[in-house]
N, C-alpha and C positions, 0 to 999 in steps of 0.2 A: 775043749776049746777048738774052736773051728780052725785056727792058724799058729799051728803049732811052729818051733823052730825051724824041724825038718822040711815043710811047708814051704815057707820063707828063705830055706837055702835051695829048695828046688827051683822055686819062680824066678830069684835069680838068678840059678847057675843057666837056666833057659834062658834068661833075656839080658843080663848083664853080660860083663867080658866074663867072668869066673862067680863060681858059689860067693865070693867075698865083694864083690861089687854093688855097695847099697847105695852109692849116691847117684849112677847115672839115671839119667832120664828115662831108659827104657825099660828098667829092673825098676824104677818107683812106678810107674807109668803100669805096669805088670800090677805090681802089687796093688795097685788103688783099683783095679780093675778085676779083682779078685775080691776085693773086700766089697765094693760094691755091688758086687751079683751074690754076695753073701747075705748082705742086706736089704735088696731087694726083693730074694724070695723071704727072709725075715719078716717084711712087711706085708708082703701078701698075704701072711699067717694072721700076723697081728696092723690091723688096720689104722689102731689109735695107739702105737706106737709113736707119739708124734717127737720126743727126744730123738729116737734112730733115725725118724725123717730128715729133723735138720740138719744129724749129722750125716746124714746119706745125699742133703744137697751140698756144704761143705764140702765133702770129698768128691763130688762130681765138678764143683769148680776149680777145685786144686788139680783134679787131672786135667781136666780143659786148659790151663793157664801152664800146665806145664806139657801139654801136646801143643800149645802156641809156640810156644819157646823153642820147643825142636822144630818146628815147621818153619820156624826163621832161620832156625840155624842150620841144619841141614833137612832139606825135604826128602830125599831119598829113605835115609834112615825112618823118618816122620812115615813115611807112605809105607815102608818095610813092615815097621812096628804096625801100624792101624790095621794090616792085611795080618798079619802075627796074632793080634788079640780080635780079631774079629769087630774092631771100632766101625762106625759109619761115621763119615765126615764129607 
């Protein structure tokens, strides 16, 4: 499996406050951002995957709706994180 646990405590001991940090904003915002370049080379391979598709738009609006959220609430962090995961915005 692409996203083992070890994985998952890596991405957020790098972007959350500590390895145990699964709710903030910047350790989800990490992870959706890892599954999604997961699955886009995914679909490169397979072109009429169209299930992965939808679930590959899905999860690009739940990161989108939740890079909103921080960019209201604090911009700083919002700008830190987008230069961190290599986002354009």
């Amino acid at each position: 499996m692409y996203l083992d646990q070890a994985k998952k405590v890596e991405i957020f001991g790098q972007y959350g406050k500590d390895a145990k940090d699964t709710g903030s904003v910047e350790s989800q915002v990490a992870l959706f951002t890892y599954r999604i370049q997961h699955l886009t080379e995914h679909l490169k391979k397979n072109k009429k995957d169209f299930g992965t598709a939808r679930s590959l738009t899905k999860m690009v609006g739940r990161r989108r709706k939740l890079l909103k959220y921080l960019y209201n609430k604090d911009v700083n962090r919002y700008r830190s994180l987008i230069k961190a995961l290599g986002l354009r915005k």
